[in-house]
C-alpha positions, -999 to 999 in steps of 0.1 A, spaced: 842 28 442 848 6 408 830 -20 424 802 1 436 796 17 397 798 -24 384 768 -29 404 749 1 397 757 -3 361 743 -40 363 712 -26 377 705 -1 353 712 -29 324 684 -54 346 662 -22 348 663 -14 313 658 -52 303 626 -55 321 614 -20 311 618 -35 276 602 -66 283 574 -51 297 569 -24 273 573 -58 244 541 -72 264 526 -35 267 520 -40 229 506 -75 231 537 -88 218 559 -118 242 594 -111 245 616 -139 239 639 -135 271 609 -147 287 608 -174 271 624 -196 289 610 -186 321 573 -198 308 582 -231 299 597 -239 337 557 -237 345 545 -269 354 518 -276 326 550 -270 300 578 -290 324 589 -319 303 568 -322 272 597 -320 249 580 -300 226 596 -273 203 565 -254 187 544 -238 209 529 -203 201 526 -178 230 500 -148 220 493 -121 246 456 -117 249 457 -83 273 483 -70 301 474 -43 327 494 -30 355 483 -34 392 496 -17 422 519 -48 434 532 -54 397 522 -62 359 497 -87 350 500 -103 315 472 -126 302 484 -152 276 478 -178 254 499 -206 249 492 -235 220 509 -265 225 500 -303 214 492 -324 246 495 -358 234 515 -373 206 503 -400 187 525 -418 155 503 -430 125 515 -452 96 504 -435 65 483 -456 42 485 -460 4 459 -465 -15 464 -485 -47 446 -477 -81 431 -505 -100 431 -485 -136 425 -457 -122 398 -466 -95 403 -462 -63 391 -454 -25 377 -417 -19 388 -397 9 427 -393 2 434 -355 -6 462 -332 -1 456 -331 33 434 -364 44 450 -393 49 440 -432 54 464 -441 82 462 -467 112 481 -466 143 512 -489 151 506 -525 157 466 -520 150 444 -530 124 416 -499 129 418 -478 94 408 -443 102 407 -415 76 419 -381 90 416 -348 80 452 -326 91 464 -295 90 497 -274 99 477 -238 94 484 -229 130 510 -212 133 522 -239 163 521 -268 145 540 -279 118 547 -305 93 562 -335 117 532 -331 139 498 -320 124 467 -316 140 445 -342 125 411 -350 129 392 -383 124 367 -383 96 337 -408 96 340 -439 73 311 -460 64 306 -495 86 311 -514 65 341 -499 48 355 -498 82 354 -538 87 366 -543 53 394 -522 57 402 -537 94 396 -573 81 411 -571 48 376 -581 34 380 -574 -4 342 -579 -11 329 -560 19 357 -525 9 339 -528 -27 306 -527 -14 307 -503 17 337 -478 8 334 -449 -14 353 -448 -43 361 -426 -72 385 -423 -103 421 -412 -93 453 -404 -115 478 -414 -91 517 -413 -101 532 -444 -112 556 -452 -88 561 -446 -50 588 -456 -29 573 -475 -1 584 -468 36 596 -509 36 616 -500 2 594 -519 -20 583 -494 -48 542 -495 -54 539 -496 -95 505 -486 -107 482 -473 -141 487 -479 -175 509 -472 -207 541 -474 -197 572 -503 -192 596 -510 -157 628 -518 -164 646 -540 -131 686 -541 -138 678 -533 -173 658 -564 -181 619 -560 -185 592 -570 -162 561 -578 -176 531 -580 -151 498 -561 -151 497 -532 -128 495 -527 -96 523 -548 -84 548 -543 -59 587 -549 -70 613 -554 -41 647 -555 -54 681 -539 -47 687 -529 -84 681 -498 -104 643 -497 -113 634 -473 -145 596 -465 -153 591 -451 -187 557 -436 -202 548 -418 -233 557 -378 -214 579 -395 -182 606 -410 -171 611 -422 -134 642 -438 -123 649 -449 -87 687 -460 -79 698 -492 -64 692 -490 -27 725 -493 -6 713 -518 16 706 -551 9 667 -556 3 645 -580 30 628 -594 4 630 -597 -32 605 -604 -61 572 -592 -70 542 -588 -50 508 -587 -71 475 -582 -67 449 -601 -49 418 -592 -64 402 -612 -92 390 -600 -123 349 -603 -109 361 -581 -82 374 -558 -105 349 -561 -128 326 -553 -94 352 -523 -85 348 -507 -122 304 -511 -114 306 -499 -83 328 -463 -89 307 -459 -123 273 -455 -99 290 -442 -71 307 -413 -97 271 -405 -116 250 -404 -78 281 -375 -64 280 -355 -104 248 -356 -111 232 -320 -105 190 -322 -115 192 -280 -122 218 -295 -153 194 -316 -168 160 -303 -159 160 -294 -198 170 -325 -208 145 -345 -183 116 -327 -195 123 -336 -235 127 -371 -221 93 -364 -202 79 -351 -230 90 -379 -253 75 -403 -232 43 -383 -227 36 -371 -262 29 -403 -272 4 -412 -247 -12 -384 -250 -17 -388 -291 -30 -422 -282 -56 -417 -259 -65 -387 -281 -66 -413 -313 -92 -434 -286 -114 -408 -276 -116 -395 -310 -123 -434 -319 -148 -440 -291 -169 -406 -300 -171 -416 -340 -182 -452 -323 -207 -435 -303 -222 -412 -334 -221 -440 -356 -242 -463 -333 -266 -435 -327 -273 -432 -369 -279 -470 -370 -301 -466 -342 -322 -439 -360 -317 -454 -394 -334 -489 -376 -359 -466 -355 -373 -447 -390 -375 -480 -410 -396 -497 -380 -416 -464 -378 -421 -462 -414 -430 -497 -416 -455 -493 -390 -472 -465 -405 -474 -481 -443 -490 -512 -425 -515 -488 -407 -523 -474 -440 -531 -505 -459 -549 -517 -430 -569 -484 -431 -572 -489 -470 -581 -528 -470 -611 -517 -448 
């Protein structure tokens, strides 16, 4: 009998489970005891993945059982990027970096792709964003791929940045970049003109007029030690600092802005021409009347001087 009311009393807790499970999808809502029995499907078997999102789209009950229609978002594919840095050259430097699009390339590659990412749904997060490649320029593409210095400047986008003035690199070099401040390496000076990058196992401080950075000696030994500068020469620079200064006016400029100021410039231009050829058509008319007077002035003389030689002609007779 004690066995008998351990079973019933197992059934009725089974019972009550999947009434409750059903009535959780009755309200387009996925229990998570069931969990576990949708990822033993065979398009979830083995991905490894810890994320997905289950939404119930509609449910309806049939004659032979309960039909629940869902929708499951899970990433397919994986791949791993390496994060580009872009480096500022007093304060200039490639477009496209943001909060949320990144210059990256993938591992053991040379192709530079910009991506656009995002962890807004609610199945993806920060480790594995959904990212989405963004179209770069030819010839920025090359550059970038080649490590063509001349062919970046000319064919990538660039624009004025503020970026901070130290970042730890992932190969534990620290990226040192902009202006107005002093790097202390083991409490001696460095003196080099930004950007450079410094590899060292000693305490690095970076001081500026309103901060104060200071990264602690690493506990590992570093691979490499010294300074690593800057390739670019001051005509590519000087190129760079062109190149952003056109590149900034062409994206700023807004015509509605300075249709005031384009038609005083307009008018400054076209005031003057018109004075002038008022100034010659006045000129060219007073030409005109005064040629006509001489005209009749010459036409009455010869008319009078014909008709006194007609009279003393007339009188002589």
């Amino acid at each position: 009998m004690t066995a008998f009311n351990s079973i019933c009393a197992d059934w009725v807790h089974q019972i009550t489970n999947v009434i409750g499970e059903l009535d959780t999808l009755q309200s387009l809502q996925f229990p998570d005891s069931l969990k576990g029995k949708i990822e033993m499907s065979s398009c979830l078997t083995g991905n490894g993945h810890e994320f997905e999102e289950i939404k119930v789209i509609s449910t309806h009950s049939i004659k032979e059982g309960f039909i629940a229609e869902l929708d499951i978002g899970i990433p397919t594919v994986f791949k791993e990027m390496v994060h580009l840095v872009p480096i500022a050259y007093g304060g200039i430097g490639l477009k496209g970096e943001s909060d949320k699009t990144y210059f990256a390339r993938e591992i053991n590659s040379t192709t530079v792709k910009l991506l656009s990412c995002s962890s807004d749904l609610t199945w993806v997060n920060e480790n594995a964003p959904l990212c989405s490649e963004l179209e770069l320029p030819t010839l920025c593409k090359e550059g970038l791929m080649m490590d063509n210095i001349n062919n970046i400047i000319k064919g990538c986008k660039l624009t004025y940045l503020n970026p901070p003035n130290a970042i730890r690199l992932q190969d534990e070099g620290l990226l040192i970049q902009g202006e107005n401040f002093t790097l202390k390496e083991g409490g001696k000076d460095v003196y080099e003109p930004s950007p450079y990058i410094v590899y060292t196992d000693k305490e690095v401080v970076v001081k500026g007029l309103t901060f104060e950075i200071t990264f602690p000696p690493l506990t590992t030994a570093a691979k490499s030690k010294g300074i690593l500068k800057s390739r670019l020469s001051q005509l590519q620079i000087l190129n760079l600092q062109t190149k952003v200064f056109w590149d900034h006016l062409y994206s700023t400029f807004d015509i509605h802005e300075h249709i005031d100021w384009i038609a005083i410039f307009a008018e400054i231009i076209i005031l003057p021409i018109a004075l002038c050829g008022l100034c010659l058509g006045l000129r060219k008319r007073v030409n005109h009347i005064n040629k006509r007077r001489k005209r009749t002035a010459v036409n009455r003389r010869r008319n009078n001087h014909q008709e006194s030689r007609a009279l003393f002609e007339m009188s002589h007779m």
